[in-house]
N, C-alpha and C positions, 0 to 999 in steps of 0.2 A: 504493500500500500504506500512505503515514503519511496519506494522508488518511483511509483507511478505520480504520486504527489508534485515526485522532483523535474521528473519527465513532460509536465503538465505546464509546472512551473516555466518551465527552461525553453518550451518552444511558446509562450505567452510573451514573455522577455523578446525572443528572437522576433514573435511580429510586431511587437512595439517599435523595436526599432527598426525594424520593414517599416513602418506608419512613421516614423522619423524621418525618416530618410527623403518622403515623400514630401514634407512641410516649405521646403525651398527648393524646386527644382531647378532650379539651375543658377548660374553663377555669375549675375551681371548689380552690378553696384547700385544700391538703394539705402535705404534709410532703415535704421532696425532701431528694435527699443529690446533688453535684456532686462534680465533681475541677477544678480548674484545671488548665486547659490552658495557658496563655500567660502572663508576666511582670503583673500587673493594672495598669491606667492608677487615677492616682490625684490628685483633683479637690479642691481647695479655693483659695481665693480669696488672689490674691498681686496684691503691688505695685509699684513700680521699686524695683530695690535691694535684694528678696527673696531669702534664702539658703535659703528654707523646701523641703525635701523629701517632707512631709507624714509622714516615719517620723521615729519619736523609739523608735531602737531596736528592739526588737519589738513596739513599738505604732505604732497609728496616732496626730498630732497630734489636739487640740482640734478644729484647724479643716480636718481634713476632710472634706467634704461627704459625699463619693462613694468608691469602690470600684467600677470595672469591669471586668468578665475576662471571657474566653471559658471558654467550662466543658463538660463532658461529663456531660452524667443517667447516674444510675447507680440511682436508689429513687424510688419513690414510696411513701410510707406502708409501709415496709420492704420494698417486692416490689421485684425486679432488672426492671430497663428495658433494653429493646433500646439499644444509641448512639444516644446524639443531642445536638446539640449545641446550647445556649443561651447568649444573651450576658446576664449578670447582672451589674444596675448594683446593686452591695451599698450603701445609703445609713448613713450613721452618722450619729453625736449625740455633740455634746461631754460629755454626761456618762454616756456609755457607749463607754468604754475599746478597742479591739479590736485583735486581733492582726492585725499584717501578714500578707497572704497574699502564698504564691509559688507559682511551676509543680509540682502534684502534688498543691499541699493540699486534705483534701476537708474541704467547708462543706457543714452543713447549716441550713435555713429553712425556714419557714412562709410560704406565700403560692399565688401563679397562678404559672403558666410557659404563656405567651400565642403564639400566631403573629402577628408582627410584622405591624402596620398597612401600606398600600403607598399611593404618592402620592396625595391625594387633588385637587389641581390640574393643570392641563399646568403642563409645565416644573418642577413640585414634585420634590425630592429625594425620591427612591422607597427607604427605609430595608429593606421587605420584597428588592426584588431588590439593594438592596446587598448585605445579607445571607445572600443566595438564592446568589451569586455566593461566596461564604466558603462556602458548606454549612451555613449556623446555620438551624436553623428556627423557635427559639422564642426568647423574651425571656422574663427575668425578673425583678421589680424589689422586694427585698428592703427592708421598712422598717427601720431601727436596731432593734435589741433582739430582731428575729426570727431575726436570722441567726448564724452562731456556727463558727468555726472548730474542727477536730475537732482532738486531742494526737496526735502522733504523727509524722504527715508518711510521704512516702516511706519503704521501708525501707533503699534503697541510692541513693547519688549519680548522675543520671543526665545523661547529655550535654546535654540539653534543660533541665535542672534547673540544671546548671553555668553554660549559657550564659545562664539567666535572672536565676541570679546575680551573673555577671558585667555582666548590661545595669543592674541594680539597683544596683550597686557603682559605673558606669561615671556614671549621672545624678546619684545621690550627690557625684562627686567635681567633674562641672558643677556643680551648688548651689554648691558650699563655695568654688568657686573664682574664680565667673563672679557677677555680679549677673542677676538678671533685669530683661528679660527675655530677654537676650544668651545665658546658660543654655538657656531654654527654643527658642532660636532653635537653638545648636548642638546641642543632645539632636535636637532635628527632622534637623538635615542628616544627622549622625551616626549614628543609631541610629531613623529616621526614625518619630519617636513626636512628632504634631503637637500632642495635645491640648494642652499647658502654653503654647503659642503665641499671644499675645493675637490678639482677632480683626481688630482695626485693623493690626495687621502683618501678618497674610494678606491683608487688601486690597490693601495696599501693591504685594506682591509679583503680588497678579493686575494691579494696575493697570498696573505697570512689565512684565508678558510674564515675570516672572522666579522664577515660581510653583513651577515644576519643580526650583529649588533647597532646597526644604524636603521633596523628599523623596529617598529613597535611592539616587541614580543610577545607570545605569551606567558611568559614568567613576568617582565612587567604587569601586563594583564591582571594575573594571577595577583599578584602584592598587592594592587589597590584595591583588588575586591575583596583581597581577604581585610586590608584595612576598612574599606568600607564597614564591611559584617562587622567587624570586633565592636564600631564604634557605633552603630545600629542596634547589634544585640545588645551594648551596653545599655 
């Protein structure tokens, strides 16, 4: 019975996102409106001994590059779109200012929103079924000055909202405390968010078998729930 459950399950998933797929057919430049979905991963270039966060309050720094988040369509050219989900790398420019994004904010941009490319060598990182396996069916890649945070945000505090601001508050206080790229090593263990982890200490770690420490274990898992319980059943 949980195989057939799982079975059930699993080609439900697979025409969802057949129905994805379907929501933007094709790929000519228009106006979209998103939501953030997820905490944004945010990119700019650090050094040993870095405290940089890349927010300077509710903006973004100078020197961030990048802007990435999982988003949900919601418009195209003002008409409402079925769900679907796109991952949008929002790029900035130091001389244009932007507001930090968090879980809820809707952004809107001019541009494509594309079905992700899929490996094009054996053994190449296949981005389309990484993807595929998330439920994302489309990418998005927003130049600086086309994209634009909306005023307003959510209307009320939401669990997922809370917890995005607490993971935000939580990297924040690795910065200010830790140099990089020691920071960026415990934001990975911690709160298993790899990008800020230079790429020669990921070698390291596949070199040494000891790779499965930069992300979020089950034995972490395991410690906070068993904290949870102790402090519950007390």
């Amino acid at each position: 019975l949980l195989t057939l459950l799982l079975f059930g399950r699993m080609l439900g998933a697979q025409r969802a996102f057949e129905a994805q797929g379907e929501v933007v057919p094709d790929a000519k430049p228009a106006s979209y409106s998103v939501r953030v979905l997820e905490e944004p991963q945010v990119f700019l270039p650090r050094e040993a001994g870095d405290h940089a966060t890349g927010r300077e309050g509710d903006r973004y720094s100078p020197r961030v590059t990048q802007v990435r988040a999982l988003c949900l369509l919601l418009t195209r050219e003002g008409v409402a779109l079925p769900p679907a989900k796109v991952r949008c790398s929002f790029k900035l420019s130091p001389g244009l200012p932007c507001s930090v994004l968090s879980y809820g904010d809707r952004v809107d941009f001019q541009g494509k929103v594309l079905r992700p490319r899929g490996a094009l060598n054996p053994g190449q990182f296949d981005y389309a079924a990484y993807l595929r396996n998330k439920g994302v069916a489309f990418t998005a890649y927003p130049e600086a000055g086309t994209w634009w945070k909306l005023p307003g945000g959510p209307a009320r505090l939401s669990f997922l909202r809370a917890c995005a601001s607490l993971k935000r508050s939580t990297e924040g206080a690795l910065c200010r405390h830790l140099d990089y790229p020691m920071s960026a090593l415990l934001d990975g263990i911690l709160l298993g968010e790899k990008s800020g982890i230079p790429r020669d200490m990921v070698e390291d770690f596949f070199l040494t078998g000891t790779v499965h420490i930069l992300a979020v274990s089950g034995l972490m898992t395991a410690f906070v729930s068993g904290a949870l319980f102790f402090a519950l059943r007390r």
